[in-house]
N, C-alpha and C positions, 0 to 999 in steps of 0.2 A: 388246250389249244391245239389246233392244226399241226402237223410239222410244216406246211408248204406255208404257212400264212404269214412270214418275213422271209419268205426265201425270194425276194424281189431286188434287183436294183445292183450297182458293181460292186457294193460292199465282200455278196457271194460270190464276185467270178473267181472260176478255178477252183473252188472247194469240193472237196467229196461227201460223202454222206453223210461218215464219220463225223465232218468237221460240223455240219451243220447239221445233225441232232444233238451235237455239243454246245452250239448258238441254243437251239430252238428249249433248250433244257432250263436256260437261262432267262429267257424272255417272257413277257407279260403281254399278253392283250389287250388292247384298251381303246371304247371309241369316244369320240369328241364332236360334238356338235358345232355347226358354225355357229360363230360370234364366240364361242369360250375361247378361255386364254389357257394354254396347259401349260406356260412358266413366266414368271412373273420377275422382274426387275428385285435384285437380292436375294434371292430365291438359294439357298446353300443344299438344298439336295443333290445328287450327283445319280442323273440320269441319258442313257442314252435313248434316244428315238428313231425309230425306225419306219417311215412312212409309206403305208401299206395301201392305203385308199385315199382321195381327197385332196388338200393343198393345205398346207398351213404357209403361216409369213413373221420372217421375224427384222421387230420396229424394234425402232428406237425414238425417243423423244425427244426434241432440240430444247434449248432452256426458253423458248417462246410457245414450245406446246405443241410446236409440230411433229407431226407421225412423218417418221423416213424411215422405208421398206427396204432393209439389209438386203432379204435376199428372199427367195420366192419357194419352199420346199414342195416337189410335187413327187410322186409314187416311185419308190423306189431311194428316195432322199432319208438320209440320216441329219440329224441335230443334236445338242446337247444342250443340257441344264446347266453347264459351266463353261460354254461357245469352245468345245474340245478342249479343254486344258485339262486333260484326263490326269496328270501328273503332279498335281499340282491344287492347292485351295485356292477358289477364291471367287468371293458375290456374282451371278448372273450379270448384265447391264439391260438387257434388253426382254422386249416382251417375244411369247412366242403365242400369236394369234391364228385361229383357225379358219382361215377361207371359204370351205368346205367340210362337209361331212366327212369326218377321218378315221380313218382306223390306223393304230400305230401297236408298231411293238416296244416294250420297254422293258432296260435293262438296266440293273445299275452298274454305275462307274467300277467298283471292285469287281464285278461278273467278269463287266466287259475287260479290264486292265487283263485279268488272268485268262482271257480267251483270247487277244493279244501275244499273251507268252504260250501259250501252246497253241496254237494256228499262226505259225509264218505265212503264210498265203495271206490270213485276216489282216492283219498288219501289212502288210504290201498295199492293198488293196485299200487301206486307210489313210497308208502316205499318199496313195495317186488322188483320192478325192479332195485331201486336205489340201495337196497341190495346184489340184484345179479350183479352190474355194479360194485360196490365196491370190494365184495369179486374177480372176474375174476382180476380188478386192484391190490388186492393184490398177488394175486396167480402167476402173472407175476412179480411185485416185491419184490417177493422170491425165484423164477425162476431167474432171474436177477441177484440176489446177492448168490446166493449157488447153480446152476449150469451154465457146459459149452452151447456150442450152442447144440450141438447135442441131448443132455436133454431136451432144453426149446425147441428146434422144435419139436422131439419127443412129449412133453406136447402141445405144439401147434396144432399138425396134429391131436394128439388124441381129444382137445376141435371143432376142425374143424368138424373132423367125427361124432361128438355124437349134433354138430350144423347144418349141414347141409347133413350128409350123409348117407347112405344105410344101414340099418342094414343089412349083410347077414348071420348074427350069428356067425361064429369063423372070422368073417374080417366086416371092412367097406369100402365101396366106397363114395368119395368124389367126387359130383355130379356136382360142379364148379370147373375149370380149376384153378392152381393156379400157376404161374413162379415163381423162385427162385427169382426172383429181387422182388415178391409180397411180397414173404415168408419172407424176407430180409426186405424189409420195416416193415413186424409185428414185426419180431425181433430184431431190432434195428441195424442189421450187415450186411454186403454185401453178394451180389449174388454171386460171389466165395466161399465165407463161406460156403453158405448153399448147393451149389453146393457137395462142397466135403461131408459135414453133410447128405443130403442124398443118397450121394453113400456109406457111412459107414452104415445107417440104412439100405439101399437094401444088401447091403453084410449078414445084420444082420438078414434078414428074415423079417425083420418090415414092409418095406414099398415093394410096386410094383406098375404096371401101368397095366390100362385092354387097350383093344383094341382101345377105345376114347381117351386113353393115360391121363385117370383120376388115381389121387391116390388111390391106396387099403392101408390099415395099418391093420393089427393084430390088434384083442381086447389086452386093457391091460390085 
């Protein structure tokens, strides 16, 4: 393997060389085609991933069979086989599906734990991501419980835009394509829902479509 071929994304900021031919000694290459699933619901392996090319998504299933998109991994994005509880046993819950053609690095839990205890930097850098995976988990279940759909899409499109999208100063464009059945999976509700939700925010001036037929939204 590469040395440079997980050196992608904040997991590295601040490391030196040393540190990361210490990482890179450790990891495994691996590619994954869209539609597979690289972890499955009970799954007791103990790996980390490191997302080098592509997008994966990790679902979960409601007890009526519906698929609700945790959260969206794109280049540079780390995951795990036990949702970080690197400390600790215990069953997966969720799927980890592939969006796109991926290539990941992978590492297992005992590598990563003990590169952890010699790279202070690593560990830094693992609390700020963990940080920022937490707060987005709360800020959706606040959204959840004190607004309707139309609100937590609106908050959606607008963490979409400032995640992947154009700044063109009074608006953004949203540079991946996204279906109402996608949008519907983040939000836990059906594609009729949000069908209607964004014909009230186009009414409202919020949102539009350019030529590619990608989202634009209004800054807040």
């Amino acid at each position: 393997m590469e040395a440079k071929n997980c050196i992608i994304g904040p997991l590295y900021k601040n490391l030196n060389d040393k540190d990361i031919s210490l990482i890179l000694s450790k990891g495994i290459q691996k590619n994954y085609k869209k539609g597979e699933t690289i972890v499955y619901p009970g799954e007791t392996s103990s790996r980390i991933f490191i997302l080098k090319k592509g997008q994966v998504k990790i679902t979960q299933l409601s007890r009526e069979g519906k698929k609700f998109i945790l959260e969206i991994v794109r280049p540079g994005g780390i995951f795990s086989s036990e949702g970080f509880g690197l400390f600790h046993k215990g069953d997966f819950k969720d799927f980890v599906e592939v969006d796109k053609n991926s290539e990941v690095c992978e590492i297992t839990k005992d590598d990563f734990v003990l590169l952890l205890k010699e790279i202070p930097s690593l560990s830094l850098n693992l609390i700020d991501i963990l940080a920022e995976k937490l707060n987005l988990a709360d800020n959706k279940l606040r959204d959840i419980a004190l607004l309707d759909v139309k609100s937590r899409l609106k908050h959606e499109l607008i963490h979409i835009a400032r995640t992947i999208g154009f700044d063109k100063g009074e608006f953004y464009v949203i540079r991946e394509k996204f279906t109402h059945e996608q949008l519907g999976e983040m939000l836990g509700t059906s594609r009729e829902t949000i069908t209607k939700s964004m014909s009230e925010l186009k009414k409202e001036g919020f949102v539009s479509y350019d030529d590619l037929n990608r989202i634009i939204i209004k800054h807040k």
